[in-house]
N, C-alpha and C positions, 0 to 999 in steps of 0.2 A: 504494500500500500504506500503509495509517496502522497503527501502530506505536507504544507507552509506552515510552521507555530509562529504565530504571531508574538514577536519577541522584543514589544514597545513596551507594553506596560510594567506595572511593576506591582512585589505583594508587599503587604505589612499591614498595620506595624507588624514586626516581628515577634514572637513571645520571649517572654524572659529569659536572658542570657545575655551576651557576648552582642548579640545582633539587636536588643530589646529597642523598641522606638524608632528602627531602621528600617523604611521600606528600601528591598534590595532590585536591583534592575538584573535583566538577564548579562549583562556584563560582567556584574560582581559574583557572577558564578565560575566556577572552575569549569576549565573544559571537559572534565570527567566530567563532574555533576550537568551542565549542559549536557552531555550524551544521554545521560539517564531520563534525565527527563522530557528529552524526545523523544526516546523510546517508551518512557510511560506513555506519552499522550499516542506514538503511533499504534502503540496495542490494543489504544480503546476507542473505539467509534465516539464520538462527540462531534458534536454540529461545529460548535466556532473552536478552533485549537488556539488557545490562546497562553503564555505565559504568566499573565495576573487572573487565571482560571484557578490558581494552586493559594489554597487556605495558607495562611502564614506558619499553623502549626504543620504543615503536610511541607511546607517549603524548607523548615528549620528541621523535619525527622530526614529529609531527601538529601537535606548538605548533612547530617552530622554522621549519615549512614555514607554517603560516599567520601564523606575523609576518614571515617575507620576503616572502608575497603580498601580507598587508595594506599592508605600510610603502609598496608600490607603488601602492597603488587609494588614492583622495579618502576620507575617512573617511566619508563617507555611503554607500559600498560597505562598510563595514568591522563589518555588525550580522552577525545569524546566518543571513539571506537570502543574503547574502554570501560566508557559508562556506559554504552548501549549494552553490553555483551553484562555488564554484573546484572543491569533490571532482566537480561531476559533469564540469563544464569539462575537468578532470585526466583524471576515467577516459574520458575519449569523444579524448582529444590535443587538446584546444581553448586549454590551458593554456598559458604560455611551457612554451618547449623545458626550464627548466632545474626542469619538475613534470610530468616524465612521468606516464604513468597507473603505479596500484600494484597488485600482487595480493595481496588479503588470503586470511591462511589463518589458520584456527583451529587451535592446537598441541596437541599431545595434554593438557596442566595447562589446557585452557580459554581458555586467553588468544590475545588478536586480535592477529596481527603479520602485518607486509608482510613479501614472500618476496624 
C-alpha cells in the first residue's frame, strides 16, 4: 500500500516528562522513530494519515519504545528502514519479549492511541 503522512502538524502538549508542555513537530523525531511511525499508520486503513493524528500519550510510548530498541541495535540499524522493520517485527511477536505487539485504535477526538 503506498500512502502521503501528512507531516505538518504537530502533537502535545506532551505528558509529563523530559518532553512535558512541548508540542513536538515530525522533525524533532529520530529517523528511527519516523520509520515507525509510518509504518504504524501504513498498517492501518484510516481516511486522513496525518502526523498530529497521534495522542500525545501514544506519541511519548512511540519515542520512549524506539530509543530503548535503538540504544540496542548498531546504529546502522538505527535510520527509518529501521523503525519500519521493529513496528512490523513488534506486531507479527518477532520483537524482544519486552515490545509486545500493540492495538491501535482511533478515539472518538481522532487521535491514534494503543489500547
Amino acid at each position: 500500500m503506498t500512502f502521503q503522512l501528512d507531516t505538518t502538524g504537530d502533537v502535545g502538549p506532551m505528558p509529563a516528562g523530559p518532553m512535558n508542555e512541548r508540542f513536538l513537530k515530525w522533525s524533532d523525531l529520530s529517523p528511527f522513530t519516523q520509520g515507525y511511525v509510518e509504518a504504524l499508520f501504513g498498517a492501518h486503513f484510516i481516511t486522513r494519515l496525518a502526523f498530529d493524528m497521534l495522542a500525545p500519550e501514544t506519541l511519548a510510548r512511540i519515542i520512549a519504545d524506539c530509543e530503548a530498541r535503538s540504544a540496542r541495535l548498531l546504529s546502522v540499524y538505527c535510520d527509518k528502514r529501521g523503525g519500519h522493520e521493529f513496528w512490523e517485527a513488534r506486531q507479527i511477536g518477532e520483537a524482544p519479549s519486552d515490545f509486545p505487539p500493540l492495538t491501535v485504535q482511533l478515539g472518538d477526538d481522532g487521535k491514534v492511541r494503543f489500547a
